[in-house]
N, C-alpha and C positions, 0 to 999 in steps of 0.2 A: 525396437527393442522389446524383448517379450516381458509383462508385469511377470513379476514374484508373488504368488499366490501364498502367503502368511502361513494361512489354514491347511495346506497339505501337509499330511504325515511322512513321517518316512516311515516305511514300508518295514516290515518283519519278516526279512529275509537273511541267507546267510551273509555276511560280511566280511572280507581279511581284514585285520584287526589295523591294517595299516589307513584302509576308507572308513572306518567305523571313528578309528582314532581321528581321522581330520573332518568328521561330520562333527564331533564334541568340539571340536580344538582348530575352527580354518583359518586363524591368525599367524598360525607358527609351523615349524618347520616340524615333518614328520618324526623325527625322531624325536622330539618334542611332545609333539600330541601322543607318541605312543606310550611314552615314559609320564604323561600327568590321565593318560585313561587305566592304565595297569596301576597305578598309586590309588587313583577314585576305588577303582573295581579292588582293592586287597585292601583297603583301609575300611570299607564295608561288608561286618563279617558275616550278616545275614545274606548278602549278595552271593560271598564266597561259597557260605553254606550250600546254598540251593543249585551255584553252578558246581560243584562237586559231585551234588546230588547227582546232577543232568549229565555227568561225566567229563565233565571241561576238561582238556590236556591244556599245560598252560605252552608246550610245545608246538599243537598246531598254529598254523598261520590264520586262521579264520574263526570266525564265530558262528555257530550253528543256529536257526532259526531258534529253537528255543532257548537257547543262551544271549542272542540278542534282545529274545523279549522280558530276561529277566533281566540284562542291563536299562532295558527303559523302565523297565517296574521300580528299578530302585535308581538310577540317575536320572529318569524322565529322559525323554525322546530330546534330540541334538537340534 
């Protein structure tokens, strides 16, 4: 069985919002993690602010690298 290295990051790449939601949330069912990551990410409005800035569609399916890196800026990495 291969050890689970603690100290790796996850990586700052793009994401669908559906792998991003269950790296936050791997307890529960996707629809789940995607409806308690979209709560996190609108109920913080300096987060909002800056992914707006960055052009966030809230219709795309994915997160772009520099939108992922503003979600770890303000939720901290998963």
């Amino acid at each position: 069985m291969k050890e689970e290295n603690l100290d790796e990051k996850v990586p700052v790449r793009a994401y669908t919002k559906a792998d991003l939601a269950m790296l936050y949330n791997p307890g529960v069912c996707i629809t789940t993690a995607l409806q308690l990551l979209r709560r996190w990410i609108y109920a913080n409005r300096q987060l909002m602010a800056e992914l707006q800035e960055a052009g966030y569609n809230k219709n795309r399916h994915s997160y772009l690298p520099l939108e992922v890196k503003l979600i770890f800026k303000y939720l901290g990495e998963p």
